[in-house]
C-alpha positions in Angstrom: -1.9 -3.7 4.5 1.2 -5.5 5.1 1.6 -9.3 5.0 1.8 -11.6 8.2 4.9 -12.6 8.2 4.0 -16.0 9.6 2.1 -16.4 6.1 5.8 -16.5 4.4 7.2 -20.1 5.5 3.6 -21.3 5.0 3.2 -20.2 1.4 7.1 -21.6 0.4 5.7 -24.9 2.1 2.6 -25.2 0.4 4.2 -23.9 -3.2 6.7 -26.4 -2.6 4.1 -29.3 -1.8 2.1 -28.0 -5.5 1.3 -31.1 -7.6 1.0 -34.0 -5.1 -2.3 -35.1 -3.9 -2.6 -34.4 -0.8 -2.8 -30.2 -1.5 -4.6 -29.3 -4.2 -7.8 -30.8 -5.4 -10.5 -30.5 -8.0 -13.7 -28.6 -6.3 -16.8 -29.8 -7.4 -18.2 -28.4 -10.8 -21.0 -25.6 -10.4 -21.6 -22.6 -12.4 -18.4 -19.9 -13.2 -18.9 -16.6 -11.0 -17.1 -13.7 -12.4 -14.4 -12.4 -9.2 -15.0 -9.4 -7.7 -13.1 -6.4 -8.7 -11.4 -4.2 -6.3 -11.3 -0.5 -7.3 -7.6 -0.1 -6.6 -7.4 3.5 -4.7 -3.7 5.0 -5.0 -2.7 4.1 -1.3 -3.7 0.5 -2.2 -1.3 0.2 -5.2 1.5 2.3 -3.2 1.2 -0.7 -0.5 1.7 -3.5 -2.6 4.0 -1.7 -4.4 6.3 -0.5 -1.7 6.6 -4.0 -0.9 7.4 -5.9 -4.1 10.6 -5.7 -5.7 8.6 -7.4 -8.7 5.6 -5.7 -10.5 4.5 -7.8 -13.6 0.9 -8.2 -15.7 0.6 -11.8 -16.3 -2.3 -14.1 -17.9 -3.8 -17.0 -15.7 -3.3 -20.5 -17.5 -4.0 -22.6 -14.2 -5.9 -22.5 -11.3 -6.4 -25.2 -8.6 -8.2 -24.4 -5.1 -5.6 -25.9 -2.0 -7.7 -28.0 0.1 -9.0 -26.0 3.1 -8.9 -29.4 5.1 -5.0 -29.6 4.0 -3.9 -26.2 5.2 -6.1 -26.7 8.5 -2.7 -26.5 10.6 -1.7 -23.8 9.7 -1.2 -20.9 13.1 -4.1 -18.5 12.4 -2.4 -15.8 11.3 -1.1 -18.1 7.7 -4.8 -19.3 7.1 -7.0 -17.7 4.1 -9.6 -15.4 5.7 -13.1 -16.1 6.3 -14.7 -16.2 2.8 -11.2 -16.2 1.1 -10.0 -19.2 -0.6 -6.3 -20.0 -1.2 -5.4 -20.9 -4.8 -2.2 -22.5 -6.7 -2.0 -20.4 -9.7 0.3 -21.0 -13.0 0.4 -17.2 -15.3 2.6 -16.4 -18.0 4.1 -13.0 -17.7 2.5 -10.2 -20.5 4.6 -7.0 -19.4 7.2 -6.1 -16.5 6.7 -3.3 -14.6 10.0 -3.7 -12.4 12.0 -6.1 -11.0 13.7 -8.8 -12.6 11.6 -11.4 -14.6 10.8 -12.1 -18.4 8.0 -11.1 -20.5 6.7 -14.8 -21.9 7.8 -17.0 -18.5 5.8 -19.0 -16.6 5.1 -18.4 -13.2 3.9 -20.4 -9.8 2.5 -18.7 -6.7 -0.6 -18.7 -4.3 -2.8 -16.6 -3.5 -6.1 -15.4 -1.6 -9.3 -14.6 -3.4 -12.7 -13.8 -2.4 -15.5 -16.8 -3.3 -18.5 -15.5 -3.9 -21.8 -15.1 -2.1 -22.6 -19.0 -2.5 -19.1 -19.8 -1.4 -17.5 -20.8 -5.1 -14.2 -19.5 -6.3 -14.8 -17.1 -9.4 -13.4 -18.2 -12.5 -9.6 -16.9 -13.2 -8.7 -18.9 -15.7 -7.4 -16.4 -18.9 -7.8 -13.4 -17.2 -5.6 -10.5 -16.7 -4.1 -10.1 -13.6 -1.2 -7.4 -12.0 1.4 -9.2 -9.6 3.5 -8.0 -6.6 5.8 -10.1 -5.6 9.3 -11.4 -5.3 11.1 -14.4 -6.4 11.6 -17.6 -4.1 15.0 -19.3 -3.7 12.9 -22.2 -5.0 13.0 -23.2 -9.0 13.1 -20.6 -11.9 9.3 -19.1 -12.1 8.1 -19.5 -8.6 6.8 -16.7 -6.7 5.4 -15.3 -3.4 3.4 -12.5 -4.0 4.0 -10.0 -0.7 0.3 -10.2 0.4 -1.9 -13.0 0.2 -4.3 -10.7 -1.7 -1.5 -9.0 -3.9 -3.2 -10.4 -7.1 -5.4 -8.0 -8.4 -7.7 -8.0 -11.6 -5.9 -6.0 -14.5 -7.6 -3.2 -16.1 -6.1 -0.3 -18.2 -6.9 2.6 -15.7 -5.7 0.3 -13.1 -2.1 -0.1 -14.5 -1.8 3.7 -15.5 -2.4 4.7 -12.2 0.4 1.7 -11.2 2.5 3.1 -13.6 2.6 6.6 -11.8 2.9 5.1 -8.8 5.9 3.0 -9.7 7.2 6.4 -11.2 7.0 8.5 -8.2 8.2 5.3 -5.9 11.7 5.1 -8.2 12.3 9.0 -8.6 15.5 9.6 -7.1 14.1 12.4 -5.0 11.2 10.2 -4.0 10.0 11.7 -0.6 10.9 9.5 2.5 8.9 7.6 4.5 6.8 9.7 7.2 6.9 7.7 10.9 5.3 10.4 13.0 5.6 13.3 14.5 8.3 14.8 16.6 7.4 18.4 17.7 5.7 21.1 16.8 5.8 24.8 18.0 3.4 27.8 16.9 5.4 31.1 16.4 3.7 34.7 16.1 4.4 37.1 13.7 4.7 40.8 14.7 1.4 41.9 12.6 -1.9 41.0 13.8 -2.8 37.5 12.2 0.5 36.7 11.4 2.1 33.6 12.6 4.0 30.5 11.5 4.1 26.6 12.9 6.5 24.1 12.2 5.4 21.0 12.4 8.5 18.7 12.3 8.1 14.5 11.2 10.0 11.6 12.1 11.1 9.6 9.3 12.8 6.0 9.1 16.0 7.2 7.8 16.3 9.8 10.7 16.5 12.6 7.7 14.9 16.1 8.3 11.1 16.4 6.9 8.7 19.6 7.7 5.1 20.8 7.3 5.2 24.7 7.7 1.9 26.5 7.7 1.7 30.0 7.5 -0.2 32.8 8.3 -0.8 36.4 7.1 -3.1 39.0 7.7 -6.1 39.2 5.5 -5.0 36.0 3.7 -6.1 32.1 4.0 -3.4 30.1 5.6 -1.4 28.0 3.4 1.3 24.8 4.0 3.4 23.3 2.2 6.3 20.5 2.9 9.8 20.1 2.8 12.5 16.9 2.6 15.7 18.9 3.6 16.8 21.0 6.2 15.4 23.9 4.1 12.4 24.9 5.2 10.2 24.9 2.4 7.8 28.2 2.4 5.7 28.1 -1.2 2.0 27.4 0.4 1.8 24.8 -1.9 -0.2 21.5 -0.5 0.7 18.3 -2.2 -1.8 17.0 -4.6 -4.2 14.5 -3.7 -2.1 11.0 -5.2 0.7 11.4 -5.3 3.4 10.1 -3.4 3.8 12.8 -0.9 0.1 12.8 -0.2 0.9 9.3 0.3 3.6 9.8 2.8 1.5 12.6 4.7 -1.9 11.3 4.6 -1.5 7.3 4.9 1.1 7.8 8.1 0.5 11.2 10.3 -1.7 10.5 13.6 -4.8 11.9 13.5 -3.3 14.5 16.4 -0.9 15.7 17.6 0.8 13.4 19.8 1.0 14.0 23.6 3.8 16.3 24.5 4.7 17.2 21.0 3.3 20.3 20.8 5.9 22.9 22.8 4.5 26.2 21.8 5.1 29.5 24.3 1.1 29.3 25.4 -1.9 27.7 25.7 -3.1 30.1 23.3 0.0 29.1 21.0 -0.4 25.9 21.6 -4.0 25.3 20.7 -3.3 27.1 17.2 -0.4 24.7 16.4 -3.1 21.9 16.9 -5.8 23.6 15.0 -3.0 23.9 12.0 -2.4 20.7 12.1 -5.9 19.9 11.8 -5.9 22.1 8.6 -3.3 20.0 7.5 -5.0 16.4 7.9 -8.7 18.1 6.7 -6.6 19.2 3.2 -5.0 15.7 2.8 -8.2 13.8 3.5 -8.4 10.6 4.3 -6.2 7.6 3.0 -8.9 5.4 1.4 -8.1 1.7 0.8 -10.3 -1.0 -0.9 -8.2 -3.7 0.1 -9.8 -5.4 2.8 
C-alpha cells in the first residue's frame, strides 16, 4: 500500500497547473452519489500513517474533477485507476493529528476517489475527511497526500482507532520494523515434550528482534516476542492491533524461508516450521480494505 513513486512529480505538476483551464473542468451536472466508505482496518491506517509526517481532519470546501483527457500522458503507473477519478481539492484543517500545520488553514492537494457504479464522482463537498500527507516546497497550504487514495472519509471510530495508531507509531519504544526472517533453529528440552525454537527476524535498522515459542510437558505451547538481545520468555502473544501485531503479521512470509531453518534434524526441523505456523495461525491475517 505504498505510493508509486512516479505518481510524486506528476501530482506537484498537476497541483501546480490547479486553476488554469486546460486541467480542471466542470463535469456535467447529474444527481450527487454519496462516496463509498472504506472500513479502515488497523493495518490500513498504520500504512498511511507510517508514511505521512502530516495527519490532519480537514472539511472539504472545493472539489473540481482534473480532466481525464488532460492527464492522458501521464506513464501508467501516475494515472488514476480504472474507476478512480482524480480530483483538486481545497479543505480547511479541523484538528492536527501530527505534523506541522494549523488548525483553521486552507489546504490544496489531489487525490483519487472511487466514482460510482454509473461512473460519477460522489459528492465531497462539506464533508469530513482524515489526511496523510506532507507538505510541498510549493506555496503555504499545498499538499501531497502519500497515496493517491490517502483521503479517507472521517468518522469518530475511525479517528480513535488513528489515534492509537498514531500513539503506538510515536512511543519511544515503538517496535521496529520486521523485514524477514533470518534463521531459525528448534532446540529440545531434556523432558519429554519439552523444547524451545528461536525464530530470529531481520529488521531495517539491523537491531536484534525474536519470536521464542516454547514448549512444556502437559502444557499448550506459548510465544511471545522480543526487541533486544534479551530473549523475551512470558508466553505472551501480541494482541490483535496493535503495533506489534502489525510488525509481525503485515511483514513475516507465510514460511519459512528456504535455508533458514538450521535445526539438528529433520525431525527438529519440521517442528521449527510447524511453530512457526503456530505463530502466523495466532496472528491471523493482515486484512486491508484499501484497494
Amino acid at each position: 500500500m505504498f505510493i508509486p513513486r512516479p505518481w510524486v512529480p506528476a501530482i506537484l505538476l498537476l497541483l501546480s497547473l490547479i486553476g488554469t483551464e486546460t486541467v480542471a473542468y466542470a463535469a456535467p451536472q447529474s444527481p450527487k452519489t454519496t462516496p463509498a466508505r472504506i472500513s479502515a482496518t488497523y493495518a490500513d491506517l498504520a500504512d498511511l500513517a507510517e508514511m505521512a509526517p502530516l495527519v490532519l481532519r480537514a472539511k472539504i470546501t472545493k472539489v473540481a474533477e482534473l480532466d481525464p483527457k488532460k492527464i492522458s500522458s501521464l506513464s501508467p503507473e501516475s494515472k488514476p485507476k480504472s474507476g478512480w477519478a482524480r480530483l483538486y481539492v481545497e479543505a480547511v484543517a479541523s484538528s492536527l493529528l501530527t505534523g506541522p500545520a494549523a488548525v483553521g488553514e486552507a489546504q490544496r492537494y489531489l487525490a483519487d476517489v472511487q466514482r460510482d457504479s454509473r461512473g460519477k464522482v460522489p459528492k465531497l463537498k462539506k464533508l469530513d475527511v482524515l489526511l496523510f500527507a506532507r507538505h510541498t516546497e510549493g506555496p503555504a497550504g499545498e499538499l501531497q497526500l502519500v497515496a493517491p487514495d490517502a483521503q479517507l472519509l472521517w468518522d469518530g471510530a475511525t479517528e480513535a482507532l488513528l489515534r492509537k495508531v498514531l500513539s503506538e507509531i510515536y512511543a519511544p519504544d515503538a517496535p521496529r520494523h520486521i523485514s524477514g526472517v533470518r534463521e531459525a533453529i528448534y532446540v529440545p528440552g531434556n523432558l519429554t515434550g519439552e523444547g524451545e525454537t528461536q525464530i530470529f527476524l531481520s529488521t531495517t535498522d539491523d537491531e536484534p528482534a525474536a519470536i521464542t515459542v516454547l514448549h512444556h510437558p502437559g502444557l499448550p505451547v506459548t510465544w511471545s516476542v522480543s526487541w533486544s538481545e534479551v530473549v523475551e520468555s512470558s508466553g505472551l502473544a501480541p494482541a490483535h492491533d496493535t503495533l506489534t501485531w502489525y510488525r509481525l503479521a503485515c511483514f513475516l512470509p507465510p514460511a519459512l524461508p528456504s535455508g533458514a531453518d538450521v535445526s539438528a534434524t529433520l525431525a527438529d526441523r519440521a517442528q521449527a516450521e510447524a511453530d512457526y505456523q503456530k505463530v502466523m495461525a495466532d496472528l491471523g491475517p493482515c486484512l486491508r480494505n484499501r484497494s
